[in-house]
Structure formats: C-alpha cells, structure tokens
C-alpha positions as CSV (number, residue, x, y, z in Angstrom):
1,X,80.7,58.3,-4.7
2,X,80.3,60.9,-7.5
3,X,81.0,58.5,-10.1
4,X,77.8,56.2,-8.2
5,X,75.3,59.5,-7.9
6,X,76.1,59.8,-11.9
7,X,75.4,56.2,-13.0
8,X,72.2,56.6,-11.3
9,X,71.2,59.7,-12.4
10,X,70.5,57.9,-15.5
11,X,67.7,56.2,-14.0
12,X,65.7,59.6,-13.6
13,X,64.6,60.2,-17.5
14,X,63.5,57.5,-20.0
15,X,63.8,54.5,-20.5
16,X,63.3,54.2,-17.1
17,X,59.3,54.3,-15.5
18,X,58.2,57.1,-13.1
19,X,57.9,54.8,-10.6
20,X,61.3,54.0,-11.0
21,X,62.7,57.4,-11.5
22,X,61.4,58.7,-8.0
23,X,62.6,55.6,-6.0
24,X,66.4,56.5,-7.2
25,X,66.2,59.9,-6.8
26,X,65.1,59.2,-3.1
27,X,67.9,57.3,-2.7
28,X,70.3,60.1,-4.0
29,X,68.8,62.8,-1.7
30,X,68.7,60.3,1.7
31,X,70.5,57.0,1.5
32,X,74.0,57.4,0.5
33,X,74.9,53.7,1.6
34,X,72.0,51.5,0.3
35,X,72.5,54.4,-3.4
36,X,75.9,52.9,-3.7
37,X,75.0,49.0,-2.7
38,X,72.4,49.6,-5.5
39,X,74.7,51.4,-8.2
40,X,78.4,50.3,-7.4
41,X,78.4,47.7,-9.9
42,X,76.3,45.9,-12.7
43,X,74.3,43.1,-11.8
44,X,76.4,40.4,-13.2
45,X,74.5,37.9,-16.2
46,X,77.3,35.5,-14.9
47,X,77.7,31.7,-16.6
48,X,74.2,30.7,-15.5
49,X,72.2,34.0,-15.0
50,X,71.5,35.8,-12.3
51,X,70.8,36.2,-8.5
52,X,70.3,39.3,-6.6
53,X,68.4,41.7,-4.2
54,X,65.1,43.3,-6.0
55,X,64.9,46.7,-6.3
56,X,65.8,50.2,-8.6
57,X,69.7,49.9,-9.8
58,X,72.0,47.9,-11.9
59,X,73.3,45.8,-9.0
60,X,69.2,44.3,-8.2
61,X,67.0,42.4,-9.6
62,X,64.3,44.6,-11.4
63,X,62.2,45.2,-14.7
64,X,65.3,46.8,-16.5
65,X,68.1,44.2,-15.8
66,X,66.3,41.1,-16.6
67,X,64.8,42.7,-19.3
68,X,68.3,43.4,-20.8
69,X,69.7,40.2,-20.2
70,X,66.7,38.7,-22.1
71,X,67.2,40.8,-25.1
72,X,70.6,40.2,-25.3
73,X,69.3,36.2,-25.0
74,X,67.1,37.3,-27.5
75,X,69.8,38.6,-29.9
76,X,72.0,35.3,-29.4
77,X,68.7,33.2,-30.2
78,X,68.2,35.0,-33.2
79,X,71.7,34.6,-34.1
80,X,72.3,31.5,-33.7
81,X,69.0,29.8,-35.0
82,X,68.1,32.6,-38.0
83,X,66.1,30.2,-40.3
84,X,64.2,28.6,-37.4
85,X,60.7,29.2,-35.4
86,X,62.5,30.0,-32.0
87,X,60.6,28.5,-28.7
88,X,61.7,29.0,-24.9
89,X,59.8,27.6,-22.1
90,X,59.8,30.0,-18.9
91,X,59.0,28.5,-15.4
92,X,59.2,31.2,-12.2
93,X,58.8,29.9,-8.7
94,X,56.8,31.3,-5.2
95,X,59.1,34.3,-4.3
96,X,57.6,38.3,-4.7
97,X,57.5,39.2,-8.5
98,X,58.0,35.8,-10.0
99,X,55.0,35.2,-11.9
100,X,55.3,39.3,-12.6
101,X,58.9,38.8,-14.1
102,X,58.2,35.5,-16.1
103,X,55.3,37.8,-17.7
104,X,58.1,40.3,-18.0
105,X,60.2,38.0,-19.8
106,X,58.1,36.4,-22.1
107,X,57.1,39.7,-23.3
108,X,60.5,40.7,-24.3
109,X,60.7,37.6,-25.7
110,X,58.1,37.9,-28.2
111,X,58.3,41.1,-28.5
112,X,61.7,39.3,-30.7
113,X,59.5,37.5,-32.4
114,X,59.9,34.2,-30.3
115,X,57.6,31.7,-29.4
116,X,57.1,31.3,-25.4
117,X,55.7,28.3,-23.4
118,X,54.7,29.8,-19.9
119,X,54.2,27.9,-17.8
120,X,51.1,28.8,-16.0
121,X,51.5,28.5,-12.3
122,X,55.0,27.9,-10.4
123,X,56.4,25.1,-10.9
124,X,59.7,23.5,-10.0
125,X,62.7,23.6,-11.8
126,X,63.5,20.5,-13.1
127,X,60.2,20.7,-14.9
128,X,61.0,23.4,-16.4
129,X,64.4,21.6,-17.6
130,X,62.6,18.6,-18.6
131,X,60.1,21.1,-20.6
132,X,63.0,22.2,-22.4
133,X,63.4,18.7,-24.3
134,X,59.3,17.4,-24.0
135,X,58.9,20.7,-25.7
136,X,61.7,20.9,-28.4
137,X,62.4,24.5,-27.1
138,X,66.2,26.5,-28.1
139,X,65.8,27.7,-24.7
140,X,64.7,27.6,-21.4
141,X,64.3,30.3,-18.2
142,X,63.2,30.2,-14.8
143,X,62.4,33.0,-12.5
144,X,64.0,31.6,-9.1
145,X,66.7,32.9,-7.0
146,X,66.6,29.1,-5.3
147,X,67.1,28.9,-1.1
148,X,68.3,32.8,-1.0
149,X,66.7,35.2,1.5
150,X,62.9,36.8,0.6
151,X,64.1,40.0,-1.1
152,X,66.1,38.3,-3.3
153,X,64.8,36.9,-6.7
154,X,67.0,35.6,-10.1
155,X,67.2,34.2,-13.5
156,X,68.5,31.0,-14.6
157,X,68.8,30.2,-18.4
158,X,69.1,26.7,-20.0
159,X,70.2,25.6,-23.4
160,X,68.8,23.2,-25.8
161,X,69.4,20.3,-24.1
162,X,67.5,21.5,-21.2
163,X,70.8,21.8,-19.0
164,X,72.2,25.5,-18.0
165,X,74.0,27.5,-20.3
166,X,77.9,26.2,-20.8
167,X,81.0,26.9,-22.8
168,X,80.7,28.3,-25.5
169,X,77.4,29.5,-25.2
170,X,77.5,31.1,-21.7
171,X,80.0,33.3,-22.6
172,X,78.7,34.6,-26.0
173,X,75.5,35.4,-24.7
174,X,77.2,37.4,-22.1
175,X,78.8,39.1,-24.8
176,X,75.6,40.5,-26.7
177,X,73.7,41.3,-22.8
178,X,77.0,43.5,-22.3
179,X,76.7,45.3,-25.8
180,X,73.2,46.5,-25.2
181,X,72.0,49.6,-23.4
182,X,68.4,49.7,-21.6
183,X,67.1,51.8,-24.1
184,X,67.6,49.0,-26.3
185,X,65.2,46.7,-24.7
186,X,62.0,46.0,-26.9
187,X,59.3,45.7,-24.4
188,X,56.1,45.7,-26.9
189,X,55.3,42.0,-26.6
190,X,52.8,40.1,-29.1
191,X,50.7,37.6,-26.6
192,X,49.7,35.3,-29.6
193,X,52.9,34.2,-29.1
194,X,52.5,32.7,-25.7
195,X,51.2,29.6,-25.2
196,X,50.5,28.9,-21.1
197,X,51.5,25.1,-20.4
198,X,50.8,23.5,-17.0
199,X,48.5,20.2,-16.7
200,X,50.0,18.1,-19.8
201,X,53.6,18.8,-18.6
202,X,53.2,17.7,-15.3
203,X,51.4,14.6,-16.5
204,X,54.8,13.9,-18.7
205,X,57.1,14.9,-16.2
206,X,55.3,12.6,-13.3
207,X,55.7,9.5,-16.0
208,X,59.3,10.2,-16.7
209,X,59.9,10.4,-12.7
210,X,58.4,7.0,-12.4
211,X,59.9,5.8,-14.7
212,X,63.9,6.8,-13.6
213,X,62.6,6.9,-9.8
214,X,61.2,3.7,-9.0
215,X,62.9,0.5,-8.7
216,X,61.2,-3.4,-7.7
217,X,61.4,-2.8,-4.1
218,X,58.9,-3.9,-1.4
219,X,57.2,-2.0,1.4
220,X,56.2,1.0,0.1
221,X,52.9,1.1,2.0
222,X,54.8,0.4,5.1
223,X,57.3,3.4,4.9
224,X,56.1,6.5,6.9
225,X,57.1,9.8,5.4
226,X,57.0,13.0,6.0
227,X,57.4,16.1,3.5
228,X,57.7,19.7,3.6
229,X,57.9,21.7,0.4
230,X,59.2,25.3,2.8
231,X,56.6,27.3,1.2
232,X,57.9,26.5,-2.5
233,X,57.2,24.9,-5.8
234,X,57.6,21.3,-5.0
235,X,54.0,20.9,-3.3
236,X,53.0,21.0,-6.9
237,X,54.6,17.6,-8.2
238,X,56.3,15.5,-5.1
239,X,52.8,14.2,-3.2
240,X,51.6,13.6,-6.2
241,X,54.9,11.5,-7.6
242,X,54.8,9.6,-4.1
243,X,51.4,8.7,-4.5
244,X,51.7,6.8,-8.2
245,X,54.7,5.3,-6.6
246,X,52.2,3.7,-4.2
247,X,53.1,5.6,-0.9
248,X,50.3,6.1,1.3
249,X,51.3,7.0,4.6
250,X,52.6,10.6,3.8
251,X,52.3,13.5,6.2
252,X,52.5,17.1,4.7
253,X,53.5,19.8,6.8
254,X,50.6,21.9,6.5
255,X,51.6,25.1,8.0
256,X,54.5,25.1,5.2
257,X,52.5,23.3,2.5
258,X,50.9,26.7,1.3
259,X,53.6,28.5,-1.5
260,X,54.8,32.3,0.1
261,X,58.0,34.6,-1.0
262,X,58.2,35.7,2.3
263,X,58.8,32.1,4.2
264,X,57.3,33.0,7.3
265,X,58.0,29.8,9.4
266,X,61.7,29.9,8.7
267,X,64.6,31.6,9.0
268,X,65.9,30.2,5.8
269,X,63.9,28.3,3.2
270,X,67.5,25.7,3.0
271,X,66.9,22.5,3.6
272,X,70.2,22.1,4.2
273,X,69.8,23.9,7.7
274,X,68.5,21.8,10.5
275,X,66.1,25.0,11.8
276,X,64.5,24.7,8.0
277,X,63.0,21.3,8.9
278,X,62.1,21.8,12.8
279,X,58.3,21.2,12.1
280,X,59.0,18.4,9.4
281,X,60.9,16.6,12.2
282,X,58.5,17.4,15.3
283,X,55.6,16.0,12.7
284,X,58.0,12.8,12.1
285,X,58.2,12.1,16.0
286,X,54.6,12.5,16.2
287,X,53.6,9.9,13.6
288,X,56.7,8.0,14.0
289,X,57.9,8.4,10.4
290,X,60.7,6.9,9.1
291,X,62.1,9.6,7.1
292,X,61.8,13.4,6.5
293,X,61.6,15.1,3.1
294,X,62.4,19.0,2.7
295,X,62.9,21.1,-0.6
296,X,63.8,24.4,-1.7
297,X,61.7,27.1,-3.0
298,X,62.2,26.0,-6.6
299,X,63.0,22.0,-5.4
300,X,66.3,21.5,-6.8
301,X,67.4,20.8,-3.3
302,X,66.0,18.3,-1.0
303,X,67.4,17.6,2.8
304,X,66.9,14.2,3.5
305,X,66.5,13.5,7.6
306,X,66.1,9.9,8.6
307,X,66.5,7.8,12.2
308,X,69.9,7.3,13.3
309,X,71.3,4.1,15.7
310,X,69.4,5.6,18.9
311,X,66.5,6.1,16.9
312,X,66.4,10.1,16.2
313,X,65.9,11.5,13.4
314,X,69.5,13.3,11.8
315,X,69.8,15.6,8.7
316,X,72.3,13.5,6.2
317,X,74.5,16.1,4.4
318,X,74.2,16.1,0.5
319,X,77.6,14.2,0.2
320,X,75.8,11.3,2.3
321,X,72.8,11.6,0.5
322,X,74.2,11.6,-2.7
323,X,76.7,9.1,-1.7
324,X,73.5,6.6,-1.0
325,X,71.4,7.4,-3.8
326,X,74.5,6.4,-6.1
327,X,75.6,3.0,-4.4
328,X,71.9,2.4,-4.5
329,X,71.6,3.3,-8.2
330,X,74.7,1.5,-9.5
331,X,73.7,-1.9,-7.5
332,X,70.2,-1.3,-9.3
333,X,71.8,-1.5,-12.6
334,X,74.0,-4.2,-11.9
335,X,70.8,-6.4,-10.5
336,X,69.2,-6.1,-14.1
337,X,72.5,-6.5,-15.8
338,X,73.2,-3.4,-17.0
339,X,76.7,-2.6,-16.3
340,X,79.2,-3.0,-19.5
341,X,82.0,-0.6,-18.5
342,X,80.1,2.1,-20.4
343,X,78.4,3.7,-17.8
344,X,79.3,6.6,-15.7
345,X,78.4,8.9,-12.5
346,X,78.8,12.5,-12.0
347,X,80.4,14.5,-9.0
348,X,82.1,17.7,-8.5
349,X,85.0,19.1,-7.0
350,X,84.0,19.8,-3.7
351,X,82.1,16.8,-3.1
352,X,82.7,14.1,-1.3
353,X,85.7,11.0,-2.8
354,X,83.1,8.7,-1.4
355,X,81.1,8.8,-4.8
356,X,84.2,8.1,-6.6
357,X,85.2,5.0,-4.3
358,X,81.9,3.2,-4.4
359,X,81.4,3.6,-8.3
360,X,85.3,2.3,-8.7
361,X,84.1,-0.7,-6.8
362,X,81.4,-1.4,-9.7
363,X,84.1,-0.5,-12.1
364,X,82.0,2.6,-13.1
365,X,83.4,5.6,-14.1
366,X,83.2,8.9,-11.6
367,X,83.1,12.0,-14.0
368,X,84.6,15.2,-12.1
369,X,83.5,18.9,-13.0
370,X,83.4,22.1,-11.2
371,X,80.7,23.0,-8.8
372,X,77.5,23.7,-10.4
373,X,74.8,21.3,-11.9
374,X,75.6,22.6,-15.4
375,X,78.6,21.0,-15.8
376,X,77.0,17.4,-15.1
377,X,74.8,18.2,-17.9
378,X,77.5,19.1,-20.1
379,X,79.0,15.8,-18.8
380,X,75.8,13.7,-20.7
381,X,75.8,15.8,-23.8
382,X,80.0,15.5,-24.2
383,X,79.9,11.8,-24.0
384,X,77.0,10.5,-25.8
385,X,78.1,7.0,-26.2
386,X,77.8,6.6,-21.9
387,X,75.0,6.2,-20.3
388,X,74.5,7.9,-17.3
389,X,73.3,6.5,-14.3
390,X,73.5,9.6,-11.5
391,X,75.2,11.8,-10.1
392,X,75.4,14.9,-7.3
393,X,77.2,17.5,-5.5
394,X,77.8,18.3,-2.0
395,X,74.7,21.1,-2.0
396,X,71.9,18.3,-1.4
397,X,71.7,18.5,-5.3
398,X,71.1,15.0,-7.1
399,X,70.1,13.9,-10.7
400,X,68.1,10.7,-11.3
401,X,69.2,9.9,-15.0
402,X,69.0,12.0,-17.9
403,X,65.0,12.6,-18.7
404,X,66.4,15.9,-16.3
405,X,69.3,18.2,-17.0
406,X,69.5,20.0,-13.3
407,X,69.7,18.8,-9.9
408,X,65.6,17.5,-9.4
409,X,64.3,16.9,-5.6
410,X,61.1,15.6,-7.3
411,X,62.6,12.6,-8.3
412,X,65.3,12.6,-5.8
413,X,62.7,12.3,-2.8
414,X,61.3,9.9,-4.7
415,X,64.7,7.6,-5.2
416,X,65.4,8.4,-1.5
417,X,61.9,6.7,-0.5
418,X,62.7,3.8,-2.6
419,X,65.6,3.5,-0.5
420,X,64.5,3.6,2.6
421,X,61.3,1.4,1.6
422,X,63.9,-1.0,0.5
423,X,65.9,-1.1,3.7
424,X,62.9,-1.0,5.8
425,X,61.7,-3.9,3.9
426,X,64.7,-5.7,5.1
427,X,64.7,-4.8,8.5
428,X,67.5,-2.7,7.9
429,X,67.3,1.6,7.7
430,X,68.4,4.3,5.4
431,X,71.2,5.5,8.0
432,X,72.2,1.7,8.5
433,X,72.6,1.6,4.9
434,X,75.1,4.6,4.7
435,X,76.9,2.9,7.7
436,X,77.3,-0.1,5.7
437,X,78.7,1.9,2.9
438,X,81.3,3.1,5.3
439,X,82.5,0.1,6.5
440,X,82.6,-1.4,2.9
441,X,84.7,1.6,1.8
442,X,85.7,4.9,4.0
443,X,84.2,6.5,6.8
444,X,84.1,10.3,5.2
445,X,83.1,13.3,7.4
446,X,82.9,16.4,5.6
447,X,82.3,19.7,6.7
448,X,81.1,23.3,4.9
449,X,82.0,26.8,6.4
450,X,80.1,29.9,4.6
451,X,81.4,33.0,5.4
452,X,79.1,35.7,4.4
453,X,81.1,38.6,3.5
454,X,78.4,41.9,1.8
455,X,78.5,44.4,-0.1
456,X,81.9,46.4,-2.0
457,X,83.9,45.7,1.2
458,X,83.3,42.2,1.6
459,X,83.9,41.7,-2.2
460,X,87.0,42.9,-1.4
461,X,87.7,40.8,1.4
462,X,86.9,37.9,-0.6
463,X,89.2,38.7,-3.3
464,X,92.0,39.3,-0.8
465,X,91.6,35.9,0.9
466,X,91.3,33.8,-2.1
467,X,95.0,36.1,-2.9
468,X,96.2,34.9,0.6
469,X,95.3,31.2,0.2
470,X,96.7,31.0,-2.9
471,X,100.1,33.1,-2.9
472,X,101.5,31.6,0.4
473,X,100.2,27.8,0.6
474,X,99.5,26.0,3.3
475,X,102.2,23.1,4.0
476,X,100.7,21.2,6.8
477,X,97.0,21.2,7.8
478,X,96.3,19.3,11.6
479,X,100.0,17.7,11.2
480,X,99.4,16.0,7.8
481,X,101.5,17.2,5.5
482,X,99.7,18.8,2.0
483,X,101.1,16.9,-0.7
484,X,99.1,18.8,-3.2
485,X,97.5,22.0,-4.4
486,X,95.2,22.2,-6.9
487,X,94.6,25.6,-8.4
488,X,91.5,25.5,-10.9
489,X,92.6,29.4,-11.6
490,X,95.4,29.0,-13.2
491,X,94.7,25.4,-14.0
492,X,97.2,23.8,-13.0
493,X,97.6,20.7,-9.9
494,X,101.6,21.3,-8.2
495,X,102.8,18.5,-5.6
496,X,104.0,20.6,-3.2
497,X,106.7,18.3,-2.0
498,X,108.3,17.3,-5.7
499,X,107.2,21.0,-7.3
500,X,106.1,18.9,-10.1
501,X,103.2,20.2,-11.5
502,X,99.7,18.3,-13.8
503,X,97.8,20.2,-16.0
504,X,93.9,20.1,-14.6
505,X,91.6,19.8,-17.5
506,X,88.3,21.4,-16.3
507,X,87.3,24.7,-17.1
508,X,89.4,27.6,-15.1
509,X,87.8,28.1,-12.3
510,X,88.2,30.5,-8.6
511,X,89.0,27.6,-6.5
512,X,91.6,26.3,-4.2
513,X,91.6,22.6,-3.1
514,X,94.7,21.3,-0.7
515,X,95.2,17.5,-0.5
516,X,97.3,15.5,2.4
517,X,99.5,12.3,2.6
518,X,96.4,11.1,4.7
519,X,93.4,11.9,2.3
520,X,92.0,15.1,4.0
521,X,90.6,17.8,1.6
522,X,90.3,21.4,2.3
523,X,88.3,23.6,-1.2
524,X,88.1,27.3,-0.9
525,X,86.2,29.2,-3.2
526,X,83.8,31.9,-3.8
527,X,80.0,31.6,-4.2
528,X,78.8,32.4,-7.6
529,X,75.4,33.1,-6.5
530,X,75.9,34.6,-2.8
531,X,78.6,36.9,-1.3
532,X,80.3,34.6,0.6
533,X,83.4,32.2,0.6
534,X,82.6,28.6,0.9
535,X,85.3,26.2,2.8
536,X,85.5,22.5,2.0
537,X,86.5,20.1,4.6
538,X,86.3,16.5,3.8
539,X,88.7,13.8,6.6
540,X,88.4,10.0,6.6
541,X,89.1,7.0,8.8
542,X,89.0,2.9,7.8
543,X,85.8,1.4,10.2
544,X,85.4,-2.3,10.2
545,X,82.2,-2.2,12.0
546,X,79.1,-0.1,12.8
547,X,80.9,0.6,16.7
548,X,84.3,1.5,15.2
549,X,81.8,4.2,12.9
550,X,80.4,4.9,16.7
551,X,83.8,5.7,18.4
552,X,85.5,7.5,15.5
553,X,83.5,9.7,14.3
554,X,83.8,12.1,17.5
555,X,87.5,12.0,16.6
556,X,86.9,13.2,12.9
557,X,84.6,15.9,14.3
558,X,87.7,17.2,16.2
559,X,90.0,16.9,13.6
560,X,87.6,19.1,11.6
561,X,87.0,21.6,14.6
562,X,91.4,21.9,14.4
563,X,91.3,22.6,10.6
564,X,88.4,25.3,10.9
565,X,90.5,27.0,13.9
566,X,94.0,26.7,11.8
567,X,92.3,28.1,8.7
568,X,91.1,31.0,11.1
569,X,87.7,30.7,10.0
C-alpha cells in the first residue's frame, strides 16, 4: 500500500489539474480500497488501445492517460511518416466524456502538428474505419469503450488500412506510450488543424453499405422489422441504410432510440443478452415482426432475434448468425459466378467449426486468427491476391466485405434483412434457414461462460486458473476423450494421446483450446478488454431432419450443462 499512496502522490503537483489534484488526495485521506483499484497498476495501451473505468489514476480512463497514449501515437506517426502531411480521423460514441475526450485527442494531436478529421457528432465505428481509407488518413481513433458498463469509456486505434493496430505496429507504438512521462504530453492544440466531417461521410459510407449489403432478393416491403440502437451510435446510419434498401415497415424502439451514456432501460447495453432486447422483442409481438435488430453503443455488434418453429421470437448467438450470413454470402457469389478458388472467409478461434464446414462445401477457404476483429483485417491486407467475401466471430461481430476493416452492424443488419426478406419471400424463415444449414452440415450448439473476476485479486485468480488449465490437462471431458490441446501461449498444438506435437502459426496468444475424438471444443482465455475469463463450449450432433434438430438439441444442452459442472465453472 505505501508504494500505491506514493505513485499517487504524484498526481497532487503539475502536470496534473487542480481538479485533479484534490480528487486523489481525497482518496489518499478516505478510500484506501477504491486509492489502490485506481493506482495498483498502469492503464494498459494493450494491442488495440484501451478500455477502462473513468476517473483520477493510471489504472482509469481520464484526461492524462489518453492523452499519453496519443502522444506516444503521435511520436510513432511522426516517426514513421517524417516527410508526409499526417491525417487521423477520430470518431467517439454516446457514453459520458466522449465528445470531451475526442476534443481531448485531437488537440494533442495537433498540438504534433497533425491534421485531424473529427467527426462531428457520434457516429459508429465502422464509419470511422471506413473514414480511415474514404479519407486517406495514417490513422484512425475512436472514443468507445463498446457494450461495457456506464462508467467505463476507451480508446481504440486503427492503422492505415482502416483496420486496428497489428504486428508490428501495435507493439512499437506501445513502446514510445511506455517511454513518455505525463509531463511530456503537449496539450497546446492548433484548431486550424481540425477539420469536423459528418454529412459527406455518411453519404459515402451509406453507398458503400448498399453496395456490399444488398443482394437481388424479393420482398423487402413485406419483411417487418424491428430495431433498437440501446441508446448508441447506430440510430445515426441503420434506419437510414434500411430505408435506400427499400424497407418500409420498420419499427424503432423509441424509448431506446434517443443516444445516453447512462443506458437507462437496460442493464447492459449487449445485445448479446436477451434482457438488452426485452422492448425490441415486446414491440416485435405487437406489430408481428419478423425479425429484431439490436446494436451496441458504438454498433459493431448487432443481436439478431428472429421467430423460431413455434413462432417466438429467439436471440441467434453470433456463431449462428454469422454462420448464416456466410452460407448466404458464399451462395451469393456462386449465383453470379464468382467463385474461382481464390476467395476466402474469416473466423477465429473460438468460433464456431460451422463456418469452416459450410465454406469447405463451396471449396472456399476458412482463414483462422485469434479473437479480435483486427486480425481478420490483417487477414485482407496479408493476402492481397484473395478476395474476401466475409467473415465473423462468435461475439455477434460480422464484416460484409472489405469497403470496412472492423466488425460493422450497419451493414450486418442490413445483410441479415436481406436474408430474411429472402426466405420470407420463399415461404421459408431466417431460423428455417439456419435449420437447413444444420441438416446440410452439423447441428453445432455452443455455449459462452464469463466469469467476472475484479480488481488485483481477481487478476490474480485469473492468472492462476489459466496456470491450472494449462499445467495439468484435462484428459476426458463428458467421457470423450481429449485428443488435443492447443496452447496459443507457447504456440504449440500436442495430441495428447501420441505426445506428438504441431507448431500453431498464429500470433502467441493467452488461450487454451481442448479438442475430443467426437468434435467437442472447450477455449479458455482471458478477456482483453474486461476482467473476466471467457469459456468456450462448442458440441455437435449429425440431424437429417428439422425433428431430429427438435429432439437433439435438448441432449446437447445437457451435454453442455455436464461440461460447465466438470470444468467447475
């Protein structure tokens, strides 16, 4: 604790505001606990940026640590571009301080001499990817700390080719962010270097949505849909995306439509939980809708929930989603005559093998990297003679062809319409789509378990786990024996039953993934963004039919509920 009570007494003279100075003294005379949350380590500018709790300290979000990770951006800029005219493009999203910070920001950016499109309302992520390229910037940010809790806010940086920072870049601007002091933060910004973007961008980004999104289908003006944007950024692009599409029965959820940091009709602004779209789906059963649209604060994410066999409506999980969107893509491309072996989708890790079974039918290739949207972007720019088609993760994250370099909703709710339009159109459904998917291939159930583990302790306990998980193997899991484990730490994939062991070629990564003799999956990792520790469960069955799907998939639920109790979590 006396090392903590020094580290912030540094916060009480300059560089540090008044303001700031007496909220951490405060804390040293009353709050031991919530001093040392606040001081007990650095807040980490990690492969992507960072996420964290707002407030005084080096573990929050606050004027001091995104200022320093933005002049050590700056530095790395200026570095690596010395005879250019550098530009970035900053986007920020609903939550408290976001338009503050991306002011913030852009100040220390110019205050380096660099050239900053602001954008000049929130706006949604992928635009702000896409602006990276419409714009020709070096760089991109975005004030966001995605489907996290109110206090929370974050900074996400992007790279010239409007995906998130990768090797080698990631860690090298690291590097000059962890040389720096705060006192070395140059704060005296130069305005004429901002210019504030918002109308024409939208325009372009609409177009190129459109244009990747829509497909010759018939019925739009018959499918009912209805879409929440949980307070966040997407009310500023996705009515307006369905609309050129030629949707016209669309029912916003008004009481969520208006854009507030403090999300005060959920418990979680995730549309991934089924209590985020409660009033999306009570407005669906009132105007009969056909499907229900829900995004994240900055709309990377979307939940998709559309009528099952009894005729209620059910949240799809990403990997169904995205396992959907892709055998709908693919089949697009063959139907124009598209496909010549050079084409390829994108997954990761942790998703679902259902991707890479329904693209192996097309003879498509499935590209696997580690969790995290970046790498599918670093997938397009490492293999520029491919075209990509699509590609997802198991986070209700999916990527509509390259005009976007991040997981987009926008265009995502929009591919997800054109589905279900589709389907409709053919007296069929989105969910009896997905069922026919099954039966063509394998019925997959998967299953995530977060464990939220705070602070220094939980840290810890993470740590120790991830030790535990890894040092003494599992051998069976629910009476299937575990043929392999694949450490992305120490890169390397061991069959437990010959000891031989395959190099894995991905980046090194904190992750644990166990494989059985009968095709069920169990990941372990730790969240870069949250403090928790994510579980994987993925388990399959063969269906021949839409009542084999019926009667199995209470079985596989089981099966899942044994694994969850025998990994004690």
């Amino acid at each position: 604790m006396k090392d903590i009570i020094e580290k912030a007494k540094q916060w009480l003279a300059a560089p540090f505001d008044a303001e700031t100075q007496k909220e951490v003294e405060n804390l040293i005379n009353t709050n031991a606990e919530d001093l040392n949350d606040r001081f007990y380590k650095d807040a980490e500018f990690g492969t992507g940026g960072m996420r964290g709790i707002m407030g005084s300290g080096t573990n929050r979000i606050n004027k001091y640590t995104l200022g320093k990770a933005t002049q050590g951006l700056s530095n790395y800029l200026q570095k690596s571009y010395p005879k250019e005219t550098i530009k970035v493009a900053i986007a920020y999203d609903c939550r408290h301080n976001s338009k503050e910070f991306s002011k913030l920001v852009a100040d220390v950016l110019t205050a380096n001499n660099i050239q900053v499109f602001l954008f000049e309302e929130l706006r949604p992520t992928p635009e702000l990817s896409f602006a990276v390229n419409y714009l020709n910037c070096h760089a991109g940010i975005v004030l966001t700390a995605s489907h996290n809790p109110p206090e929370y806010n974050g900074y996400k940086v992007y790279w010239t080719d409007g995906g998130q920072i990768v090797p080698p870049e990631d860690k090298e601007i690291i590097a000059e962010v962890n040389k720096l002091t705060y006192s070395d933060i140059n704060y005296k910004n130069n305005d004429q270097l901002i210019t504030y973007v918002g109308q024409e961008l939208d325009e372009a980004f609409w177009n190129a949505s459109l244009k990747n999104g829509t497909f010759d289908v018939k019925g739009r003006e018959n499918l009912k849909i209805v879409f929440t944007s949980l307070h966040g950024t997407s009310i500023k692009l996705i009515p307006e995306v369905l609309k050129r599409a030629g949707y016209t029965q669309v029912y916003v959820v008004e009481e969520q439509a208006e854009p507030n940091g403090d999300f005060p009709t959920v418990k979680s602004p995730n549309p991934e939980e089924p209590e985020a779209l409660e009033m999306a789906v009570d407005l669906a059963n009132k105007h009969n809708a056909d499907i229900v649209i829900g995004t994240d604060p900055d709309s990377d994410r979307v939940g998709i929930a559309v009528r099952d066999l009894e005729g209620n409506m059910k949240l799809l999980n990403g990997n169904q989603t995205m396992s959907l969107m892709t055998s709908f893509l693919i089949q697009q491309w063959e139907n124009k005559g598209k496909l010549n072996g050079k084409q390829f989708i994108g997954s990761t890790i942790v998703s679902t093998n259902l991707v890479n079974e329904i693209a192996d039918s097309y003879n498509v290739e499935t590209k696997v990297g580690l969790t995290g949207f970046k790498w599918i972007a670093k997938m397009i720019k490492d293999f520029p003679n491919q075209e990509f088609i699509g590609g997802g993760e198991e986070s209700f994250g999916y990527m509509v062809g390259d005009f976007v370099r991040d997981k987009d909703a926008v265009t995502s709710a929009l591919l997800a319409c054109e589905i279900a339009a589709d389907a409709k159109a053919k007296n069929s459904s989105f969910y009896d789509e997905l069922l026919n998917i099954y039966i063509k291939h394998s019925f997959y159930k998967e299953h995530l378990v977060s464990l939220v583990k705070k602070g220094m302790e939980g840290a810890q306990e993470i740590k120790q786990m991830m030790i535990d998980f890894r040092n003494n193997p599992l051998s069976v899991i629910d009476g299937e024996q575990v043929v392999y484990l694949n450490d992305y730490q120490s890169s390397i994939r061991r069959n437990l039953i010959t000891g031989l062991e395959e190099k894995i070629t991905v980046p090194s990564s904190n992750v644990l993934i166990y494989e059985t003799d009968k095709g069920t999956k169990v990941a372990c990792r730790p969240s870069g963004t949250e403090p928790k520790i994510k579980f994987y469960i993925s388990v399959k069955s063969n269906v021949n039919n839409v009542e084999e799907v019926k009667q199995k998939e209470p079985l596989l639920d089981k099966k899942i509920q044994r694994i969850v109790k025998q990994l004690g979590i």
